[in-house]
Backbone as XML, in Angstrom:
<?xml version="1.0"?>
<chain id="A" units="angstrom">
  <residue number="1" name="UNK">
    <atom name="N" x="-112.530" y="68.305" z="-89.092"/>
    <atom name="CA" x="-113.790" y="68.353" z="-88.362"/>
    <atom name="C" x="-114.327" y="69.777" z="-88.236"/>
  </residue>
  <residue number="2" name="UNK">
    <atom name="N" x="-113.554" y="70.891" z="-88.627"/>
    <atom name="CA" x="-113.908" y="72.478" z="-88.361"/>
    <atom name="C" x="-114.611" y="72.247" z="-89.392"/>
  </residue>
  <residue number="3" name="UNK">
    <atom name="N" x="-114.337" y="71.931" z="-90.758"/>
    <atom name="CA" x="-115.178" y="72.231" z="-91.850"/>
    <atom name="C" x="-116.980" y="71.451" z="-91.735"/>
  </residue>
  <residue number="4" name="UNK">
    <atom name="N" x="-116.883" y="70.560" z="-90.492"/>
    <atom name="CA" x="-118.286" y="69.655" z="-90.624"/>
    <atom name="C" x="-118.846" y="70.667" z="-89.369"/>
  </residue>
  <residue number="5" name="UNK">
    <atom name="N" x="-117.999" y="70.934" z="-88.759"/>
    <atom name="CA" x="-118.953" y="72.301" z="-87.691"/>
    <atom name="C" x="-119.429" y="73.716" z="-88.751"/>
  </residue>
  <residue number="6" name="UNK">
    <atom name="N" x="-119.107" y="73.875" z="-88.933"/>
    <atom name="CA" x="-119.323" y="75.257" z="-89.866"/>
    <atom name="C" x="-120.111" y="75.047" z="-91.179"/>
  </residue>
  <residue number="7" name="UNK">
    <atom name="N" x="-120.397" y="73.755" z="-91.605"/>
    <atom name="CA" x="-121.554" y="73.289" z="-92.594"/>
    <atom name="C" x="-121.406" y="74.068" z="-93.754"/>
  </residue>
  <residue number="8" name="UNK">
    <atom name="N" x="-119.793" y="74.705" z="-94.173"/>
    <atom name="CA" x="-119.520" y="75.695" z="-95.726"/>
    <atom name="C" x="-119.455" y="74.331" z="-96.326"/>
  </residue>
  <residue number="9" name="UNK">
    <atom name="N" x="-120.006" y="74.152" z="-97.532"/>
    <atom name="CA" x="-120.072" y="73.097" z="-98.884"/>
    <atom name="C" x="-118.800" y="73.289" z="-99.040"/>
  </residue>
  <residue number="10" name="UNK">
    <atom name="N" x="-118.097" y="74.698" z="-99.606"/>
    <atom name="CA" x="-117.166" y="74.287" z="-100.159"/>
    <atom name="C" x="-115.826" y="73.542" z="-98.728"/>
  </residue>
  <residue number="11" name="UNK">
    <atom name="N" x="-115.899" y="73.798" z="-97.747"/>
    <atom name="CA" x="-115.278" y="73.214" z="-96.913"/>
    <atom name="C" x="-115.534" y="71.638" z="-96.840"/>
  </residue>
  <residue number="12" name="UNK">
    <atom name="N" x="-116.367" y="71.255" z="-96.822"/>
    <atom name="CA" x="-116.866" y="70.023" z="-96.915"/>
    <atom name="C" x="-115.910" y="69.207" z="-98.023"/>
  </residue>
  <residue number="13" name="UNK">
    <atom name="N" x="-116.555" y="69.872" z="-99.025"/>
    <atom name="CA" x="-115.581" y="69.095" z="-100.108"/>
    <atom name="C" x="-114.183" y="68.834" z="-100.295"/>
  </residue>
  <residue number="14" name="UNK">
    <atom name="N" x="-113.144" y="69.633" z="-99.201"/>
    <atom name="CA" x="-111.687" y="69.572" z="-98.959"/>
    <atom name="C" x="-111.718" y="68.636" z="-98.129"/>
  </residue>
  <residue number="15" name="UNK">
    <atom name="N" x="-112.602" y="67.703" z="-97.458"/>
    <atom name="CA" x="-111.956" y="66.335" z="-96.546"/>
    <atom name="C" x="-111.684" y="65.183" z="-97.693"/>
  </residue>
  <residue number="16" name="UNK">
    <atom name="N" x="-110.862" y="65.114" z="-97.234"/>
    <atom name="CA" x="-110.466" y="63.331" z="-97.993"/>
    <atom name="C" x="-111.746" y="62.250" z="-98.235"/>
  </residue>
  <residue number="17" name="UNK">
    <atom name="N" x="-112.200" y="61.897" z="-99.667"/>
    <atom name="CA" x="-112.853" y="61.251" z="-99.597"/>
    <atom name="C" x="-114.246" y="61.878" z="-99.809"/>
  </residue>
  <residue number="18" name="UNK">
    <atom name="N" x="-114.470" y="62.890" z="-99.684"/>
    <atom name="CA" x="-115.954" y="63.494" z="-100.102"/>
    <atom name="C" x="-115.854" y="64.147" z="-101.042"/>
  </residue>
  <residue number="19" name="UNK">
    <atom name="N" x="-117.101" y="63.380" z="-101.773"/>
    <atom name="CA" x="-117.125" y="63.802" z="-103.406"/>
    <atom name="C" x="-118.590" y="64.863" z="-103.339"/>
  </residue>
  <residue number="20" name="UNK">
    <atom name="N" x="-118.450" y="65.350" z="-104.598"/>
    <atom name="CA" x="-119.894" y="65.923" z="-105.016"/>
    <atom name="C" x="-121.122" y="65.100" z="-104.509"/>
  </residue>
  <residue number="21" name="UNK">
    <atom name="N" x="-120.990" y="64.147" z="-105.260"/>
    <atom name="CA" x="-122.457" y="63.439" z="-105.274"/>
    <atom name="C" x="-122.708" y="62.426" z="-103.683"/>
  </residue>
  <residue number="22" name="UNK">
    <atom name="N" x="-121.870" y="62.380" z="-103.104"/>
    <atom name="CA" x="-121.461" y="61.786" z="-101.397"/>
    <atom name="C" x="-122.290" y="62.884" z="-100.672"/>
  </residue>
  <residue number="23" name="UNK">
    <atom name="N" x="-121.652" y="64.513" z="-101.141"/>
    <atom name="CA" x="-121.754" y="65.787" z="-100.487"/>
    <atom name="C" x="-123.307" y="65.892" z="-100.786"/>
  </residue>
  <residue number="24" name="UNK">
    <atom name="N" x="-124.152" y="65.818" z="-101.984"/>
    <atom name="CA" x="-125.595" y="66.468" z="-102.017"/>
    <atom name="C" x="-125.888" y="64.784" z="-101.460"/>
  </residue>
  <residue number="25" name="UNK">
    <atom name="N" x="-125.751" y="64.043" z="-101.345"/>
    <atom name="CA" x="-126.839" y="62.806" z="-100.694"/>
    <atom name="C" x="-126.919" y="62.939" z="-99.388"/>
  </residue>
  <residue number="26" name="UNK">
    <atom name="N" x="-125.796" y="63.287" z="-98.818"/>
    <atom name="CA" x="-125.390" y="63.845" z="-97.114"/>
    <atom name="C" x="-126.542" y="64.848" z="-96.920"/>
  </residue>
  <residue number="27" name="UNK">
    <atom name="N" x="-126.889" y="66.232" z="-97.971"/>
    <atom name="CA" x="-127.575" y="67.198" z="-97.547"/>
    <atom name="C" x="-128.828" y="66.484" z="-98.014"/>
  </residue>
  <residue number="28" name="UNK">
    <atom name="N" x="-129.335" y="65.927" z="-98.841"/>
    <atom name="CA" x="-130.253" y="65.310" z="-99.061"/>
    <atom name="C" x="-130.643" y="64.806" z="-97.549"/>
  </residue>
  <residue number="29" name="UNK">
    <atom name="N" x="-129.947" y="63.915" z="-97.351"/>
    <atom name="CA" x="-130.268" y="62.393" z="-95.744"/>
    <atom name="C" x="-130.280" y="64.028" z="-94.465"/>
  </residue>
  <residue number="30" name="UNK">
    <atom name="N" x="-129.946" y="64.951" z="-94.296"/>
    <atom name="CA" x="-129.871" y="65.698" z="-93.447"/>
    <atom name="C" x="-131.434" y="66.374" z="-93.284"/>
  </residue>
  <residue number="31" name="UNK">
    <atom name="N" x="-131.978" y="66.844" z="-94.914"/>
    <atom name="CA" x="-132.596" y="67.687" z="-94.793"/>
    <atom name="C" x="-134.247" y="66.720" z="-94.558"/>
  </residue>
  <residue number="32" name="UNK">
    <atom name="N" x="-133.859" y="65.498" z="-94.941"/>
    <atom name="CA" x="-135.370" y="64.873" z="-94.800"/>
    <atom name="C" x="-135.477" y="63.864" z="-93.205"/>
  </residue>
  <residue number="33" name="UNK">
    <atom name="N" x="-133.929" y="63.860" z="-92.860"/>
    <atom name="CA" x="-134.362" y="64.053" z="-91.091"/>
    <atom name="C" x="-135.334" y="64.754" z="-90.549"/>
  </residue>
  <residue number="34" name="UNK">
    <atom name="N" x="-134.267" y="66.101" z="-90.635"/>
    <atom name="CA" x="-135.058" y="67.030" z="-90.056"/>
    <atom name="C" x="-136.663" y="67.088" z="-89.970"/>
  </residue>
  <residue number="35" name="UNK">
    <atom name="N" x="-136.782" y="67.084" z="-91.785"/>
    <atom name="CA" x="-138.251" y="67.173" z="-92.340"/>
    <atom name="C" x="-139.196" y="65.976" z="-91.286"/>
  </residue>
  <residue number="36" name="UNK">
    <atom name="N" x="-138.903" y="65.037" z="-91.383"/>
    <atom name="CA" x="-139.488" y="64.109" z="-90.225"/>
    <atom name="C" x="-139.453" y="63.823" z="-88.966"/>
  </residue>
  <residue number="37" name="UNK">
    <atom name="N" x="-138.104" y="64.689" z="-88.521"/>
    <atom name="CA" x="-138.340" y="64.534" z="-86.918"/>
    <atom name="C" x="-139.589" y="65.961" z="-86.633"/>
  </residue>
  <residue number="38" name="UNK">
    <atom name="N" x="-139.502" y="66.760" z="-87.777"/>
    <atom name="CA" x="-140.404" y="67.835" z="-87.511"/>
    <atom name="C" x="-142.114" y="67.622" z="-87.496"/>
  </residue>
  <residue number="39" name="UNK">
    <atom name="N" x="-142.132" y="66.321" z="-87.942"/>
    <atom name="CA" x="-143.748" y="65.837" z="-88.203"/>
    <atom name="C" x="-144.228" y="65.222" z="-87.276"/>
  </residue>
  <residue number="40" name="UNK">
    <atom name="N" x="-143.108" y="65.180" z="-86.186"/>
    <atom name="CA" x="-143.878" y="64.119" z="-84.613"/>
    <atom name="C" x="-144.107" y="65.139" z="-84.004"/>
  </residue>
  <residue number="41" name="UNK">
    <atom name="N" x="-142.859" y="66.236" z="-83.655"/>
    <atom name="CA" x="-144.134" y="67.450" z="-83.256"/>
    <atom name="C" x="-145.128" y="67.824" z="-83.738"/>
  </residue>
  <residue number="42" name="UNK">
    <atom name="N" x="-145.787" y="67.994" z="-84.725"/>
    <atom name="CA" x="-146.917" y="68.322" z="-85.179"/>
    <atom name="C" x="-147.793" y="67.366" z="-85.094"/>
  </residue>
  <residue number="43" name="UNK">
    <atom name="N" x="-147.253" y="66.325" z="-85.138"/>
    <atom name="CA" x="-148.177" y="64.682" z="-84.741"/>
    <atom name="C" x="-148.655" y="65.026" z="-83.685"/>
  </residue>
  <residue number="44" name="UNK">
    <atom name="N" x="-148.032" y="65.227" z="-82.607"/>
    <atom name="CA" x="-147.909" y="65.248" z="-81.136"/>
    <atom name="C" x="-148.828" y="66.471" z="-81.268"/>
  </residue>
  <residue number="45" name="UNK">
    <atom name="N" x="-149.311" y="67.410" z="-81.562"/>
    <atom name="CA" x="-149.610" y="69.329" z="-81.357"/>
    <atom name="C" x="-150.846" y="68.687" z="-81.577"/>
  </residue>
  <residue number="46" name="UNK">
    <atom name="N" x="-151.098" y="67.847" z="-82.701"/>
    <atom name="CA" x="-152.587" y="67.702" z="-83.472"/>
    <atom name="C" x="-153.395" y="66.666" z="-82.266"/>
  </residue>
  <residue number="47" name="UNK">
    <atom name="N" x="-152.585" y="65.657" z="-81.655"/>
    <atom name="CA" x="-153.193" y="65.089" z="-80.984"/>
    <atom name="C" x="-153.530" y="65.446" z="-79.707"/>
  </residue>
  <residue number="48" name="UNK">
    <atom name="N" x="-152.642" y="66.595" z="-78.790"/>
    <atom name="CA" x="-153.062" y="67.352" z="-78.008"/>
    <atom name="C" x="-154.236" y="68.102" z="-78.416"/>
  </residue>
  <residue number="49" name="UNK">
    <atom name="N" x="-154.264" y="68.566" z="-79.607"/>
    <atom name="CA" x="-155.640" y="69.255" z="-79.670"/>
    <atom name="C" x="-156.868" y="68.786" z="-79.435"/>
  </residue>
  <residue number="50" name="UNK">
    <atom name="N" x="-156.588" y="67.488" z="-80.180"/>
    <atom name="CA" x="-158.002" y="66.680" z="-80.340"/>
    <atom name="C" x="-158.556" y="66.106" z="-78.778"/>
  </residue>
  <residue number="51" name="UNK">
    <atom name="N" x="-157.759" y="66.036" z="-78.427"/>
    <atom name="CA" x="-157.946" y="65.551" z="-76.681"/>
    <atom name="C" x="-158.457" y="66.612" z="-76.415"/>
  </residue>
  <residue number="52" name="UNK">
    <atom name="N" x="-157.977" y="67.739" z="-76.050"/>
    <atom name="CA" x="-158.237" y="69.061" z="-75.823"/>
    <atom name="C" x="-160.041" y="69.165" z="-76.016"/>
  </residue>
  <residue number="53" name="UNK">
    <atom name="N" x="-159.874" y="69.279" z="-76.983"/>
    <atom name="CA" x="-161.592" y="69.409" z="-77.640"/>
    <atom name="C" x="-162.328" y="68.231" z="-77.378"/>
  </residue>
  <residue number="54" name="UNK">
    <atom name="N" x="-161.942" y="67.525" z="-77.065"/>
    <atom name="CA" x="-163.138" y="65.713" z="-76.961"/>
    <atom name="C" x="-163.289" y="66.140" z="-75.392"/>
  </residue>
  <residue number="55" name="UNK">
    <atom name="N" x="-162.210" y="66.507" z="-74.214"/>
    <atom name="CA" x="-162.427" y="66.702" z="-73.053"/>
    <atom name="C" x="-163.411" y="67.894" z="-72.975"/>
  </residue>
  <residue number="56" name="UNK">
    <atom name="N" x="-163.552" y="68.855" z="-73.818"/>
    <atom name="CA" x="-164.566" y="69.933" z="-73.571"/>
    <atom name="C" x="-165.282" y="69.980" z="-74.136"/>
  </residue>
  <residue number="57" name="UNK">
    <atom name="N" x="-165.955" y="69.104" z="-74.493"/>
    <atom name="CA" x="-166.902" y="68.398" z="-75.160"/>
    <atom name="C" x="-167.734" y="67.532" z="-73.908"/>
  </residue>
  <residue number="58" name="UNK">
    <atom name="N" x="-167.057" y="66.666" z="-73.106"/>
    <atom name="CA" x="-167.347" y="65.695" z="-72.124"/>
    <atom name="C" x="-168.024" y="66.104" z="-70.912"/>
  </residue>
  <residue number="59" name="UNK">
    <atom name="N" x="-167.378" y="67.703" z="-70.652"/>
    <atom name="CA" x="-167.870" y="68.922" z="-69.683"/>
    <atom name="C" x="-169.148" y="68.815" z="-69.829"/>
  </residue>
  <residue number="60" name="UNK">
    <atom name="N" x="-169.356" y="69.125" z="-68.397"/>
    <atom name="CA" x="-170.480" y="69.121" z="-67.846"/>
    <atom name="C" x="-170.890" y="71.033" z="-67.747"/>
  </residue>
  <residue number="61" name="UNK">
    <atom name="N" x="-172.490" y="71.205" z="-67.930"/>
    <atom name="CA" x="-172.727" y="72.709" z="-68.072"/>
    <atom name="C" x="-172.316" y="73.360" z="-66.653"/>
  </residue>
  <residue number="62" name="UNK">
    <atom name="N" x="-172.156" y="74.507" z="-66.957"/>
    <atom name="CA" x="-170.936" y="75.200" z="-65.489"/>
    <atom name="C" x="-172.645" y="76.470" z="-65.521"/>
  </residue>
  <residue number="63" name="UNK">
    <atom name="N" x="-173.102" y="76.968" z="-66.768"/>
    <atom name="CA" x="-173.788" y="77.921" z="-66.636"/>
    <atom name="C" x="-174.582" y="78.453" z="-65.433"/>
  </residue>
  <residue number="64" name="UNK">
    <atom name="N" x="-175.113" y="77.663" z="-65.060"/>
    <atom name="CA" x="-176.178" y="77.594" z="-63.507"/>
    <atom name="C" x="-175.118" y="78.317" z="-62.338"/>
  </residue>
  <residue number="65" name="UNK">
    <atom name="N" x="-174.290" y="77.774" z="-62.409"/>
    <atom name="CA" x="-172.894" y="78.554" z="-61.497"/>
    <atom name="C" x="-172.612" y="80.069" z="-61.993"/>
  </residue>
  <residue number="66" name="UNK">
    <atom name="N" x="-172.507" y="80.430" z="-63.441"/>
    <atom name="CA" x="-172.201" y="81.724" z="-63.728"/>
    <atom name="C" x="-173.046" y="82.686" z="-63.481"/>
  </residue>
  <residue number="67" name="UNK">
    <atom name="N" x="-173.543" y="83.295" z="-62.261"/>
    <atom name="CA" x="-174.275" y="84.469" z="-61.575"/>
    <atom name="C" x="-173.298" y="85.287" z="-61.408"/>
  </residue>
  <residue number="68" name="UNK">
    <atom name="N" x="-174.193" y="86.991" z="-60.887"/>
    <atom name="CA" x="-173.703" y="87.869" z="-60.575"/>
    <atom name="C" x="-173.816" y="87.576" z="-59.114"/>
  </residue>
  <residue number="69" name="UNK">
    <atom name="N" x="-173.452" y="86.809" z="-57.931"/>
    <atom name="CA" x="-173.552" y="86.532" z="-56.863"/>
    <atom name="C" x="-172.185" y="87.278" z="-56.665"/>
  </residue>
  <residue number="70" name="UNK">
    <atom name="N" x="-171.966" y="87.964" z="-55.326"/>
    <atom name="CA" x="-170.548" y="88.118" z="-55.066"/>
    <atom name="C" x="-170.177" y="87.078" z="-53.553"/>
  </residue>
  <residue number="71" name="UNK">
    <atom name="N" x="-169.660" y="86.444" z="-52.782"/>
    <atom name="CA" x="-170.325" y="85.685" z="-52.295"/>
    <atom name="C" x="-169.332" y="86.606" z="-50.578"/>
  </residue>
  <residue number="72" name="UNK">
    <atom name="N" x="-168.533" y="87.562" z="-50.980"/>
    <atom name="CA" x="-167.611" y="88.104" z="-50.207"/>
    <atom name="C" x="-167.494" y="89.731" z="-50.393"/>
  </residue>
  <residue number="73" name="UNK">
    <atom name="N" x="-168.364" y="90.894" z="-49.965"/>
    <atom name="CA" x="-167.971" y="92.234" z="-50.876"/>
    <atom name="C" x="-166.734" y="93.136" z="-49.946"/>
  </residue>
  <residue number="74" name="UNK">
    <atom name="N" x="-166.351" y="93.994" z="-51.174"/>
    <atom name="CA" x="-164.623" y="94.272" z="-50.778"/>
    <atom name="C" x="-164.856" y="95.974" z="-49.738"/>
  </residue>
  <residue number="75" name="UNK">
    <atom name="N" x="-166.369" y="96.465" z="-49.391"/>
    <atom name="CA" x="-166.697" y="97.465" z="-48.698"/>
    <atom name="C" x="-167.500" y="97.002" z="-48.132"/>
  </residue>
  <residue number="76" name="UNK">
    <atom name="N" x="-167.575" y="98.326" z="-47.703"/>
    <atom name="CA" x="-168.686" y="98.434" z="-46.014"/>
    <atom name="C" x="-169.441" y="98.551" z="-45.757"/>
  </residue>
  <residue number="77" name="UNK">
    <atom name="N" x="-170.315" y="98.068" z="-44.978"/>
    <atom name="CA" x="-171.884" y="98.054" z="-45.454"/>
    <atom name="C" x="-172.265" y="99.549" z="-45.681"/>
  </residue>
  <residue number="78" name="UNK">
    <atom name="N" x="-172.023" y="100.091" z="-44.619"/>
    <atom name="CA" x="-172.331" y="101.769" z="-45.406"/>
    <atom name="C" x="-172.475" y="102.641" z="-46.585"/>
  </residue>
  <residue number="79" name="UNK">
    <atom name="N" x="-171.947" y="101.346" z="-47.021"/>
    <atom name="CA" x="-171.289" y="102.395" z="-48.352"/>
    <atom name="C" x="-171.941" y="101.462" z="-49.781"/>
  </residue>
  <residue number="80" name="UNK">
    <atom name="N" x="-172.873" y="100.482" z="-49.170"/>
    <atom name="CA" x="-173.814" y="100.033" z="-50.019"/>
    <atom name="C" x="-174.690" y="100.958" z="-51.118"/>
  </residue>
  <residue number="81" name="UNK">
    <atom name="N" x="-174.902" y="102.072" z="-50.588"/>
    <atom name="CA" x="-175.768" y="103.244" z="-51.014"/>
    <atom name="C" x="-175.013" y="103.283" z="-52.712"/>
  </residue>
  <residue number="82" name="UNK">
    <atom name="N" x="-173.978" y="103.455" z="-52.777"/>
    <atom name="CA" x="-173.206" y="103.362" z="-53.569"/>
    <atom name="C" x="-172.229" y="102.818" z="-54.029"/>
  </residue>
  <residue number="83" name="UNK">
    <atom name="N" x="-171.823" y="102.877" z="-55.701"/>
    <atom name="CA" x="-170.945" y="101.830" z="-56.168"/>
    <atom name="C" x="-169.501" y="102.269" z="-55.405"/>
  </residue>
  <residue number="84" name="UNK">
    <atom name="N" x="-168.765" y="102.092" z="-55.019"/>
    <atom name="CA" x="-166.700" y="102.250" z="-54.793"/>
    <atom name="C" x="-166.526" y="102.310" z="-55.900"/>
  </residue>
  <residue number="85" name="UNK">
    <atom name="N" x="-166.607" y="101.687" z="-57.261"/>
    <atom name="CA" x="-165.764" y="101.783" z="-58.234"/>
    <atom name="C" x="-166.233" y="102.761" z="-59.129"/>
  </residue>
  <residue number="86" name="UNK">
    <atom name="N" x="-167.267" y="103.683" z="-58.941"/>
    <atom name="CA" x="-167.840" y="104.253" z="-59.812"/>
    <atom name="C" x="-167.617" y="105.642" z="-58.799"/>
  </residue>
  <residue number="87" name="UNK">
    <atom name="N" x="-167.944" y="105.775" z="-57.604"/>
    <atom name="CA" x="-167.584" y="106.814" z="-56.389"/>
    <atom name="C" x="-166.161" y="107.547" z="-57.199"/>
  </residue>
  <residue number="88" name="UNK">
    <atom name="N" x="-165.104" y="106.839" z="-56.614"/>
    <atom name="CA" x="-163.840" y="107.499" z="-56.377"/>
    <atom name="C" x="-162.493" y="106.467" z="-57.042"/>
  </residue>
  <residue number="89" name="UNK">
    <atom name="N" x="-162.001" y="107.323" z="-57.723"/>
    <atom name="CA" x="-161.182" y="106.672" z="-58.589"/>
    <atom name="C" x="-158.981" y="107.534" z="-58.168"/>
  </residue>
  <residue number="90" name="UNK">
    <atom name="N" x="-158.082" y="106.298" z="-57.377"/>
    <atom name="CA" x="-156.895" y="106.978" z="-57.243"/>
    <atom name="C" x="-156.191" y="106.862" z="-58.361"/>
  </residue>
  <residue number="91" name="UNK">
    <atom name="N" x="-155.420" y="107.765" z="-58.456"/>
    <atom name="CA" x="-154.849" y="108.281" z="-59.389"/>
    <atom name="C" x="-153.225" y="108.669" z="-59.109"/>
  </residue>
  <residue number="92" name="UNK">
    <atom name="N" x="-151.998" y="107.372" z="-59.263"/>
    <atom name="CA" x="-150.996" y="107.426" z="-58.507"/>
    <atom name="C" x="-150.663" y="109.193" z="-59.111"/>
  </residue>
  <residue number="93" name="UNK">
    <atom name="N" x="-149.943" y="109.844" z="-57.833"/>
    <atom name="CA" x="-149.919" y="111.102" z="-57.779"/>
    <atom name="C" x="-150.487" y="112.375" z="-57.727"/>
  </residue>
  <residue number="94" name="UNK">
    <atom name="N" x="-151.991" y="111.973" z="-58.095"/>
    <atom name="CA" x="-152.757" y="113.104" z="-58.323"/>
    <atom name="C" x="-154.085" y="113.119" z="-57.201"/>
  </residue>
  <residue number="95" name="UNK">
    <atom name="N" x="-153.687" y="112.119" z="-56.284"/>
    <atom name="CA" x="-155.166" y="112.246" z="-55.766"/>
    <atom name="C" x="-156.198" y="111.685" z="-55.829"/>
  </residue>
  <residue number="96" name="UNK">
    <atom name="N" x="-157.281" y="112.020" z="-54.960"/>
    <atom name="CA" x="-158.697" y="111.700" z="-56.006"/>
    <atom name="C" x="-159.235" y="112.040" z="-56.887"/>
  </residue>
  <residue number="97" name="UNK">
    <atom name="N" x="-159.466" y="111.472" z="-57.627"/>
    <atom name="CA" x="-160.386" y="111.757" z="-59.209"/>
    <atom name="C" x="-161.566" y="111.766" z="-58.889"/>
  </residue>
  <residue number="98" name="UNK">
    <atom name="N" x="-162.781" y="112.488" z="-59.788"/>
    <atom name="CA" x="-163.889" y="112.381" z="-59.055"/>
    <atom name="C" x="-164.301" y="111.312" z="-60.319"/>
  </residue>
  <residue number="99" name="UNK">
    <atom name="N" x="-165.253" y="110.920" z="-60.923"/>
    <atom name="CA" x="-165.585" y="110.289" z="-61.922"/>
    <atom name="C" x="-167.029" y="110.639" z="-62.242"/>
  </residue>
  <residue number="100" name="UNK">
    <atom name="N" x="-167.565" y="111.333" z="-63.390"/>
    <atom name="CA" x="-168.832" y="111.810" z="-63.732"/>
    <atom name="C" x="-169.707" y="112.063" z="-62.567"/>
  </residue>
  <residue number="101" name="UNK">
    <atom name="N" x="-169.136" y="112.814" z="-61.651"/>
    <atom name="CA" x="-170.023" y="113.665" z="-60.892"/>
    <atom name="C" x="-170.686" y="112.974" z="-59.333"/>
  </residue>
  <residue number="102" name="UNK">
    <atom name="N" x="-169.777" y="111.764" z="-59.226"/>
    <atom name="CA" x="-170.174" y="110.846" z="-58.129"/>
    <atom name="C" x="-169.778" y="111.508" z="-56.518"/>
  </residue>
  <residue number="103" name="UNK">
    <atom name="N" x="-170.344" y="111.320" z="-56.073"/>
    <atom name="CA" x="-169.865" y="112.015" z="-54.181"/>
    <atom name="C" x="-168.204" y="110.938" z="-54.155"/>
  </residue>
  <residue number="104" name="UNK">
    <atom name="N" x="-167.710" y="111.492" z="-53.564"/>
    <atom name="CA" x="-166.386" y="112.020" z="-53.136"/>
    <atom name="C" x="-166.489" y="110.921" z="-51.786"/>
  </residue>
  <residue number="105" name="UNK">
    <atom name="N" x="-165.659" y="110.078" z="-51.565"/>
    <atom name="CA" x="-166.043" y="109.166" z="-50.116"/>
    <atom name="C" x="-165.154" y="110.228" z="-49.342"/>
  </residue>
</chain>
């Protein structure tokens, strides 16, 4: 049974009873398993896709929703005057950065 774990041909052929032509029909019946258990996954991949695409297809338009609305802002009203992300930029270790010439909060 070591020689059917370890899959060496020529090991194979030292069990009692296995011939040449026993030995390539064995790798034959092995290799067109495989070959077909490998085609239901891909069966299976192709038909996820197609679902995939028929459901976003079925979608309804979202566009009317995609604004620049923010509906929550992450500063203070004060500081409306100007952008935060364009103001002042940290910089682990170094501080503030200024960024093309913006005031400094």
């Amino acid at each position: 049974m070591a020689a059917a774990a370890t899959a060496n041909q020529t090991a194979l052929l030292e069990i009692d009873g296995m011939t040449a032509e026993l030995l390539r029909t064995t790798n034959i019946a092995i290799s067109d398993a495989y070959s077909k258990s490998y085609a239901y996954v891909y069966y299976f991949a192709v038909a996820i896709g197609v679902l995939a695409i028929v459901a976003s297809l079925c979608m309804r338009d979202f566009d009317g929703y995609l604004t620049g609305h923010v509906s929550r802002q992450l500063y203070r009203k004060r500081d409306t005057s100007t952008d935060p992300l364009e103001a002042t930029t940290q910089v682990a270790g170094q501080g503030s950065v200024d960024d093309g010439g913006a005031t400094k909060a």
